[in-house]
C-alpha positions in Angstrom: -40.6 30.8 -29.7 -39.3 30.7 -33.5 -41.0 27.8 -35.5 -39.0 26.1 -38.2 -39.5 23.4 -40.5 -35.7 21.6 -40.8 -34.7 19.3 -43.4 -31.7 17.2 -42.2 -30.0 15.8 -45.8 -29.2 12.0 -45.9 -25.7 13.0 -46.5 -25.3 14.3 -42.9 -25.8 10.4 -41.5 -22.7 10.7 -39.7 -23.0 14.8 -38.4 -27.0 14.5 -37.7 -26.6 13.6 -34.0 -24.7 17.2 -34.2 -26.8 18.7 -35.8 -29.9 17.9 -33.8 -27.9 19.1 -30.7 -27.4 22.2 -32.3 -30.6 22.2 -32.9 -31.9 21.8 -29.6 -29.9 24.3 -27.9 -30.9 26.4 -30.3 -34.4 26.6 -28.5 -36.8 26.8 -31.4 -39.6 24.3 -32.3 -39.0 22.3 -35.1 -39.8 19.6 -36.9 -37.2 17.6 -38.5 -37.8 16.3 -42.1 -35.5 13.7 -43.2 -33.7 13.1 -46.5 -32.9 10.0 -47.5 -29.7 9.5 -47.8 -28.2 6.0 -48.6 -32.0 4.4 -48.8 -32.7 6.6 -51.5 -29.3 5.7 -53.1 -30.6 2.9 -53.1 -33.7 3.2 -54.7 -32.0 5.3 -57.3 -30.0 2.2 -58.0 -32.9 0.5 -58.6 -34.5 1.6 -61.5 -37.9 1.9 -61.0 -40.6 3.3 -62.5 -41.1 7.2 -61.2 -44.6 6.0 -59.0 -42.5 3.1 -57.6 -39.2 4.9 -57.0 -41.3 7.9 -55.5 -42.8 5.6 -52.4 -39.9 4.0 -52.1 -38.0 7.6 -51.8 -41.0 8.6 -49.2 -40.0 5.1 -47.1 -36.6 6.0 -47.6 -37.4 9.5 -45.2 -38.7 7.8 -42.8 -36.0 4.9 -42.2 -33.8 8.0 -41.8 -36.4 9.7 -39.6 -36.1 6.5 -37.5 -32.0 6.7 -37.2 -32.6 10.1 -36.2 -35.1 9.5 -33.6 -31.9 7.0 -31.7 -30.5 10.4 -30.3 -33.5 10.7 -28.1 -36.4 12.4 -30.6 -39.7 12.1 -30.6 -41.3 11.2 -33.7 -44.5 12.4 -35.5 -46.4 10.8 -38.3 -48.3 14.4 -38.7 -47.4 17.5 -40.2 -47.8 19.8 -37.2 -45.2 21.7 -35.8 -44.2 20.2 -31.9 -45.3 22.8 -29.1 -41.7 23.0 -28.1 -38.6 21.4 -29.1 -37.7 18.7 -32.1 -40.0 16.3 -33.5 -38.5 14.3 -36.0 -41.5 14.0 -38.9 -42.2 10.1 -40.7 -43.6 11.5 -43.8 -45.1 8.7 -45.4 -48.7 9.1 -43.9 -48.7 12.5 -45.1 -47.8 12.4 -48.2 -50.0 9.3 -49.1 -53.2 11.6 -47.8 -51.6 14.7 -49.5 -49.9 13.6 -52.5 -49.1 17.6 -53.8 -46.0 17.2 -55.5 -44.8 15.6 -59.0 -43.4 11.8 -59.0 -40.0 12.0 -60.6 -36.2 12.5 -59.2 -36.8 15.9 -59.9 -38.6 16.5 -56.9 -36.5 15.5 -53.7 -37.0 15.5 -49.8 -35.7 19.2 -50.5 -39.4 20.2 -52.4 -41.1 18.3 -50.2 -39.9 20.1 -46.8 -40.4 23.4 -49.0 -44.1 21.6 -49.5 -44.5 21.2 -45.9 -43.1 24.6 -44.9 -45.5 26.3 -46.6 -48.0 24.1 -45.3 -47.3 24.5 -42.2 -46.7 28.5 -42.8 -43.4 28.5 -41.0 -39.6 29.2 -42.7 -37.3 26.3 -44.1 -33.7 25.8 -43.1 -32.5 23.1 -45.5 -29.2 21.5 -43.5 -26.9 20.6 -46.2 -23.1 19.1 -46.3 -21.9 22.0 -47.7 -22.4 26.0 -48.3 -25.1 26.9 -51.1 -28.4 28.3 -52.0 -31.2 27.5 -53.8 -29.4 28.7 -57.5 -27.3 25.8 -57.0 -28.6 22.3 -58.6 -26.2 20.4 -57.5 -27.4 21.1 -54.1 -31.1 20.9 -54.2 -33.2 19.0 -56.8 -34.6 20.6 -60.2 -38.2 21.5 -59.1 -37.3 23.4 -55.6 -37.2 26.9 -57.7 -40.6 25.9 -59.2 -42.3 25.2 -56.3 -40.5 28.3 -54.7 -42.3 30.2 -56.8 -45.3 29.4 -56.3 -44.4 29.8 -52.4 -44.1 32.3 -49.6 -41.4 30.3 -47.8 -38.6 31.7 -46.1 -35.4 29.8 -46.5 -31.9 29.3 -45.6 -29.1 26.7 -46.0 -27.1 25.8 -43.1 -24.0 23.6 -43.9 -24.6 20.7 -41.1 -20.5 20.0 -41.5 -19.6 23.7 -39.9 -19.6 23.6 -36.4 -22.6 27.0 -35.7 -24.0 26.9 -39.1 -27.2 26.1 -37.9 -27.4 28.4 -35.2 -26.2 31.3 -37.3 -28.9 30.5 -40.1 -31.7 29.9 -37.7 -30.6 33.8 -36.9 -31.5 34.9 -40.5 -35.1 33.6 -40.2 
């Protein structure tokens, strides 16, 4: 069975139920990381100071982890990879044991599925709202080439809005 770490993007709140479908009858095991979406907007909004907009950000992932748990997910506060099917990862207790990465917009829920991915020794599909790669800044955030790098991560973009995206991309892996 392939193993995937899949990042879900924030801007997908009204496609993730799709998505996770797709997902499913795809018939790999994966576990879900969330974005954050319109909880990190607003923490962005905010103006804090990089520590304090970082944990906010982190509890930003897993109020969406929660909404995506509502179409019938399992969800996992550690970063193992489900024997079968989705698990939908909370991040927070991880990342306040393992705090690897940089506190700063720079680094996004994008890095921090790469981060886990490479943890976790298993390839990345980064679900996105539209078509890209990992040249484009405008779709993931500043440090992902960076810790690319420094990484032997497999990865793929999927555009969650495009009905077999997913699927296809899982293919490439």
């Amino acid at each position: 069975m392939k193993r995937v770490v899949v990042k879900i993007g924030g801007s997908l709140i009204d496609a993730a139920e799709g998505v996770l479908k797709e997902l499913l009858a795809s018939g790999v095991s994966a576990l879900v990381v969330p974005g954050g979406g319109i909880f990190a907007d607003s923490v962005r909004a905010a103006d804090l100071d990089d520590d304090s907009a970082h944990w906010q950000a982190i509890s930003s992932m897993n109020r969406y982890g929660r909404f995506l748990s509502t179409f019938g997910f399992p969800v996992t506060e550690t970063l193992s990879m489900p024997e079968s099917g989705i698990s939908i990862l909370l991040p927070e207790k991880v990342l306040r044991s393992a705090d690897p990465l940089p506190h700063s917009w720079d680094v996004t829920s994008d890095s921090l599925a790469l981060w886990m991915a490479g943890e976790l020794g298993v390839p990345l599909l980064l679900v996105k709202s539209r078509e890209g790669d990992a040249s484009d800044l405008e779709l993931v955030d500043a440090y992902f080439s960076t810790l690319s790098a420094s990484l032997d991560v497999p990865v793929c973009f999927a555009n969650g809005r495009s009905e077999g995206s997913v699927t296809r991309q899982l293919g490439t892996l």
